[in-house]
C-alpha positions as CSV (number, residue, x, y, z in Angstrom):
1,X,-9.6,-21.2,-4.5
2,X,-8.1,-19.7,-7.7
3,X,-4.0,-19.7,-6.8
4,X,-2.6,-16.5,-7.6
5,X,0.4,-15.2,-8.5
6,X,2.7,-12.6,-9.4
7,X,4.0,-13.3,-12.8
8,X,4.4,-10.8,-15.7
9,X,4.3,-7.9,-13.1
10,X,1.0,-8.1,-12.2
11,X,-1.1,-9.9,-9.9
12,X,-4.8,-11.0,-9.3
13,X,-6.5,-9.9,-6.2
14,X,-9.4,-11.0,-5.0
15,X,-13.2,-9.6,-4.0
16,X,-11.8,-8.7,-0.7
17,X,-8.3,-8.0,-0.9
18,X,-9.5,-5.8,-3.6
19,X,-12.2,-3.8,-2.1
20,X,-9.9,-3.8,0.8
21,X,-7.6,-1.8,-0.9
22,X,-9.3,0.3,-3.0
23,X,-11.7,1.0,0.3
24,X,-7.9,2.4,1.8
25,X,-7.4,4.3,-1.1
26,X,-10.4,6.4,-1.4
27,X,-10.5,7.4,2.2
28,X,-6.6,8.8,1.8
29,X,-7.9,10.8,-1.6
30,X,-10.7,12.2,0.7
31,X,-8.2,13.0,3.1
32,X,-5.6,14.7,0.6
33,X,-8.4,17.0,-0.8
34,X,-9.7,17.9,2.6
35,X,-5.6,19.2,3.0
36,X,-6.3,20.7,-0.5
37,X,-8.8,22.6,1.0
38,X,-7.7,23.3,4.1
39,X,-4.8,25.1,2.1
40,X,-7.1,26.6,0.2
41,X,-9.2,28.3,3.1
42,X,-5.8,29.8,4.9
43,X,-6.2,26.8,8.0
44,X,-3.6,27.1,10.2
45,X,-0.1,25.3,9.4
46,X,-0.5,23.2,12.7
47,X,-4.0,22.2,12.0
48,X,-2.7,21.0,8.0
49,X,0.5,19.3,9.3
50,X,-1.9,16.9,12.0
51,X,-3.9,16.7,8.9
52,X,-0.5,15.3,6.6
53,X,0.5,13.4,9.2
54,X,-3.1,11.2,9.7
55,X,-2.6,10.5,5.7
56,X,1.0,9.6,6.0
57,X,-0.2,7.2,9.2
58,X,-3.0,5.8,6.4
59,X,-0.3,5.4,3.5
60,X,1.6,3.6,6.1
61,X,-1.6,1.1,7.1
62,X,-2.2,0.6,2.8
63,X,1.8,-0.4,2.4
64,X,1.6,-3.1,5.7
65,X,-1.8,-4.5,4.4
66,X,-0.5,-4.8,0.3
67,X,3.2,-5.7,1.5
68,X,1.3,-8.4,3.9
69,X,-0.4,-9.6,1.1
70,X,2.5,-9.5,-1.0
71,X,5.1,-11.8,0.9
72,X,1.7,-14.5,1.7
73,X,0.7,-15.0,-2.0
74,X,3.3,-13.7,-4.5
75,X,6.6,-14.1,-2.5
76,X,5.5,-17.3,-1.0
77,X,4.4,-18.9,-4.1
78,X,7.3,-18.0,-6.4
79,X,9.9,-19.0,-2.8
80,X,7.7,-22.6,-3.5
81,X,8.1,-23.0,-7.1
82,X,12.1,-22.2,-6.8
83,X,11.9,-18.6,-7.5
84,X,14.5,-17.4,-4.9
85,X,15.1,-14.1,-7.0
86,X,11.7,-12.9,-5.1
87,X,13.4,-12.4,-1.9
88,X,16.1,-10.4,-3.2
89,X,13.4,-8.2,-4.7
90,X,11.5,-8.2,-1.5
91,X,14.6,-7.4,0.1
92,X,15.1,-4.3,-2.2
93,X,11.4,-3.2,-2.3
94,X,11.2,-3.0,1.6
95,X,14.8,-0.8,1.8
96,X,12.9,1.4,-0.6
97,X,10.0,1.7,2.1
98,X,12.5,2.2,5.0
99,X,14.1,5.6,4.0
């Protein structure tokens, strides 16, 4: 298995990972242009806000899976090769998420 990492900002995903993500992705930009249209067609506020609130639940699910992701291959492997600085930065990126 190729060993990835996440040097230079960026990181290589594989096949499933990937497609995983990008799968999450397109369903939540189906779901913000059925609110588009919703908004368009006059829907009733209630009816948009459940609407928001299934996309926000979805964002949610996309952030667990890539942050999950995250601390097994890019913050584990830098925590192995004496890279410590990654947990302060995992530290600070998940007190960005919890506001």
């Amino acid at each position: 298995m190729e060993k990835m990492c996440c040097s230079h900002k960026t990181k290589e995903r594989d096949d499933t990972e990937y497609k995983s993500l990008i799968n999450r992705l397109n369903r939540i930009e189906g779901q913000i242009r059925g609110i588009k249209g919703m908004v368009e067609k006059s829907a009733y506020c209630t009816d948009i806000l459940v609407q928001v609130s299934a996309v926000n639940a979805a964002l949610n699910a996309f952030n667990k899976e890539l942050l999950s992701n995250h601390i097994k291959t890019c913050v584990a492997d830098d925590i192995r090769n004496g890279k410590d600085e990654t947990v302060d930065e995992l530290v600070a990126t998940l007190q960005k998420l919890m506001k």
